[in-house]
Steps between C-alpha positions, in 0.01 A plus 500: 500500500702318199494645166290241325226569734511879439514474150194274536300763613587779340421293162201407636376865676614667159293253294196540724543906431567491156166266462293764714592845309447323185163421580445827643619839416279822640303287787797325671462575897762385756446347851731416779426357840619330764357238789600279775289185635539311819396174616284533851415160512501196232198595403479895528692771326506844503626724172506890447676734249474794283461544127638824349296511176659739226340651211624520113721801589612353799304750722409314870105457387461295829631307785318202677505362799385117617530254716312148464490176725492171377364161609682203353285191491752291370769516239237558210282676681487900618215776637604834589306842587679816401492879484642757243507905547580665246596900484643763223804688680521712210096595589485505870088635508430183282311269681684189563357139413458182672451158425415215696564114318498168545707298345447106449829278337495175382819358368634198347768331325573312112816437497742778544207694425276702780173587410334744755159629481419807703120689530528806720115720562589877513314750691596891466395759613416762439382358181683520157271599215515143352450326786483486851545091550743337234564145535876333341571226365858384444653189357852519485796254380802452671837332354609391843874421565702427195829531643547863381774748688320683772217219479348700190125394450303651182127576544169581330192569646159633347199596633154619503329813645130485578338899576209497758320825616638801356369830498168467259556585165256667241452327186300600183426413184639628167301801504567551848218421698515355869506149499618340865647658722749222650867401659707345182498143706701253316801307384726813401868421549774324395881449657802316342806512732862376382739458767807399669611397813776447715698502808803750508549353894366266791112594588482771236369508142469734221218505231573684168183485228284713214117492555265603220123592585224546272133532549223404295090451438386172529086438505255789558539802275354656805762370732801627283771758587682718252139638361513798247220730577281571191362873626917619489723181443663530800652136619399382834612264756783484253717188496828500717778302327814561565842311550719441826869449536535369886744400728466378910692413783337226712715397843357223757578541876611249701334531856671286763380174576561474861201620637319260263746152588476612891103493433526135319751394756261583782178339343669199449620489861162571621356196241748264693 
């Protein structure tokens, strides 16, 4: 690797985490992961990893597990059906957590610029308190090649959190009477990402970025989280915001063709 390029990046990986500990002091999380990908036909892929998720002292809070496969419709185009587990190893009688998604992609291009839109329906289970379905929305911006050592590409991407069928809340009035007793259903999250990317060699990538979460009350005072109880004032459902430094290893695997050519080969002698 030439000089230039590595002085690149560590400009650009040192701006990127002086940006992120500015923003957040007290809440600032770090997770690392890694993946691989392979290509079983045009159309299909496969992808699994793990995601080592650390908390503000750096204690391993969890790790978690997936694997997804992917449909590609065309270049714009992508459906894929996944499944996350995730465990405390610090807590080994805590029950672990699943997740099943979908994930629907729709890409496109302006210029240099790639806009991709991504919706992805959660279920978990068992259920969190705030929800048990949450649906994403993400819309994220991509630079796209600019020439940059180590093909560089700067990122944002925001998006939306929708809670569905948590565990039913009680809510009362100012004096503290029962009101409804109801899951806190609604639009209740929000995600800005900052990121880079690049390629430190052939098939692999790296992705260095700072998220910041907050959630919020939108609609329905009887759909809200973060509610102070008038009997004690004791916050419930409270709000989790917090701040994460992450870094990832992605790596695509190149299965051999062969089998695949012999299989063209053959149908086209069989066509003559």
């Amino acid at each position: 690797m030439k000089k230039p390029k590595v002085t690149t990046l560590i400009i650009a990986i040192s701006a990127l985490f002086a940006s992120a500990t500015s923003i957040a002091q007290e809440d600032l999380k770090v997770w690392t992961g890694h993946s691989w990908s392979t290509k079983i036909t045009d159309e299909w892929r496969v992808r699994a990893g793990q995601l080592y998720l650390f908390d503000e002292r750096l204690d391993l809070s969890s790790i978690q597990n997936n694997a997804r496969i992917d449909y590609r419709f065309n270049r714009r185009f992508r459906l894929g059906f996944g499944y996350v587990r995730s465990s405390s190893p610090g807590d080994p009688d805590q029950q672990a957590r699943n997740r099943i998604e979908t994930r629907l992609r729709l890409s496109h291009r302006w210029g240099k610029l790639r806009i991709a839109h991504t919706l992805r329906p959660e279920w978990h289970f068992p259920e969190r308190s705030k929800f048990e379905y949450r649906i994403r929305y993400a819309l994220g911006l991509h630079a796209g090649n600019w020439g940059l050592p180590l093909k560089i590409t700067p990122y944002i991407t925001n998006e939306l959190h929708y809670y569905l069928d948590g565990r039913p809340f009680q809510y009362r009035d100012s004096a503290g009477d029962k009101l409804v007793k109801q899951s806190p259903n609604g639009l209740h999250a929000h995600r800005i990402r900052l990121g880079l990317r690049f390629r430190p060699f052939k098939r692999a990538s790296a992705n260095l970025s700072f998220m910041r979460q907050r959630e919020f009350n939108i609609g329905s005072p009887y759909r809200r989280l973060n509610v102070t109880d008038p009997r004690n004032g004791e916050v419930k459902r409270s709000f989790n915001n917090f701040s994460v430094l992450s870094f990832s290893f992605f790596y695509r695997i190149k299965v051999n063709g062969s089998a695949r050519t012999a299989s063209k080969q053959n149908t086209k002698t069989r066509n003559l």
